[in-house]
C-alpha positions in Angstrom: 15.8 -34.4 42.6 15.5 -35.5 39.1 12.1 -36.5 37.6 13.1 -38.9 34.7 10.3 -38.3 32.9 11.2 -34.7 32.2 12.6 -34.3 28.4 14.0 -31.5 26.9 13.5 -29.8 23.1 15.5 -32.5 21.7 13.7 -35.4 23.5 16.4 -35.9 25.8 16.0 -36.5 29.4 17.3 -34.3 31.4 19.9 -35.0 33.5 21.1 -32.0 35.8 19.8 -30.6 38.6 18.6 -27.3 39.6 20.0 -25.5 40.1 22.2 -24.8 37.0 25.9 -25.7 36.9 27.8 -21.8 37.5 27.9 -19.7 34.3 24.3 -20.7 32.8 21.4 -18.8 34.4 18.2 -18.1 33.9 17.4 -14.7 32.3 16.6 -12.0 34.9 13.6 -10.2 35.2 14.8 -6.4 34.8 12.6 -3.8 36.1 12.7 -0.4 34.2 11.5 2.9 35.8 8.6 4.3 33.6 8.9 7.7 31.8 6.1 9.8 32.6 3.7 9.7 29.7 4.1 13.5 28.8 0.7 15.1 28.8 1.8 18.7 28.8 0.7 20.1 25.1 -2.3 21.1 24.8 -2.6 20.0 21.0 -0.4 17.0 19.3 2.9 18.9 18.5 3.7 19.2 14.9 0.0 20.2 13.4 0.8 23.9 13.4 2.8 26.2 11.3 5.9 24.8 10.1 9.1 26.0 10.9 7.7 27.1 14.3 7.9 25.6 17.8 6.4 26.0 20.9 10.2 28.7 22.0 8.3 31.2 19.6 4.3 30.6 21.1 2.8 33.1 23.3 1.2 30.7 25.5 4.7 29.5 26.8 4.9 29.5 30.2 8.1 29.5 32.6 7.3 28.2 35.8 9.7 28.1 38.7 9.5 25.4 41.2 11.5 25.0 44.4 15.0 25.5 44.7 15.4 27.3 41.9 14.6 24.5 39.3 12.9 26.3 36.2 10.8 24.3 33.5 8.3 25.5 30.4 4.7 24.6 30.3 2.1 25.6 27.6 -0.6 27.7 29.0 -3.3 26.8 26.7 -3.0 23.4 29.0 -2.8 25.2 32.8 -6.0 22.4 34.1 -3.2 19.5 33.7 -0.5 20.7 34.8 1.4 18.7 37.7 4.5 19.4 39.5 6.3 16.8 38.2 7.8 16.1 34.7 4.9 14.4 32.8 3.4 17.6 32.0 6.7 19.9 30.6 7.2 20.6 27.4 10.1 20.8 25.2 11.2 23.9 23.5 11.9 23.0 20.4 9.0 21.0 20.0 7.1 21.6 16.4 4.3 23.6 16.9 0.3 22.5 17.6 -2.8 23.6 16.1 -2.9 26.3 18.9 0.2 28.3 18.3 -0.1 31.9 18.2 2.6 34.6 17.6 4.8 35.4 20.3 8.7 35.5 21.4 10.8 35.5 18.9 14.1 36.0 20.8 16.2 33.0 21.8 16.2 35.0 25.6 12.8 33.4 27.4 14.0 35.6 30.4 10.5 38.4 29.7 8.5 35.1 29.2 5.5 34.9 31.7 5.7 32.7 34.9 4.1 31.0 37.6 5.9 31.6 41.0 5.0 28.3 42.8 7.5 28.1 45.5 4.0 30.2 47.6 1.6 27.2 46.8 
């Protein structure tokens, strides 16, 4: 039904009905899956020595999760860590205030891990 009294932007009344004639829509509501807020460093990244990044840190853990998935946490920040992907960290992240000498081969194979596939 159409209210007469009902003008438009231009002071116009309008005239059509709802719903709108095919081709013009409303816009659509569009839902958009949140990225995890990543709270795996232990410091803000990029406060530390430049050049380096959290590959070369000795607190660089690998941890391997089930079926055979494998990502890098930093150790100095073990209390947060989840199982999920908010709290990884990026290897070639710049380096926080925290960073100490470590790896320096590209190979993170003798890095330290967590087996969790037993908890």
């Amino acid at each position: 039904m159409i209210d007469p009294t009902q003008v438009d932007l231009f002071g116009e009344y309008i005239t059509q009905p709802w719903p709108l004639p095919f081709g013009i829509r409303p816009a659509k509501r569009i839902r958009h899956r949140k990225s995890p807020v990543p709270m795996g460093y232990a410091r803000l990244p990029g406060h530390g020595p430049p050049g380096e990044t959290c590959r070369t840190c000795e607190r660089l853990l690998l941890v391997r999760l089930a079926r055979g998935k494998a990502v890098y946490k930093c150790g100095a920040n073990r209390a947060n860590h989840t199982h999920g992907r908010s709290s990884d960290i990026l290897l070639r992240s710049p380096a926080c205030i925290l960073w100490t000498q470590g790896y320096q081969s590209e190979d993170q194979s003798s890095a330290p891990f967590i087996d969790r596939l037993k908890d």
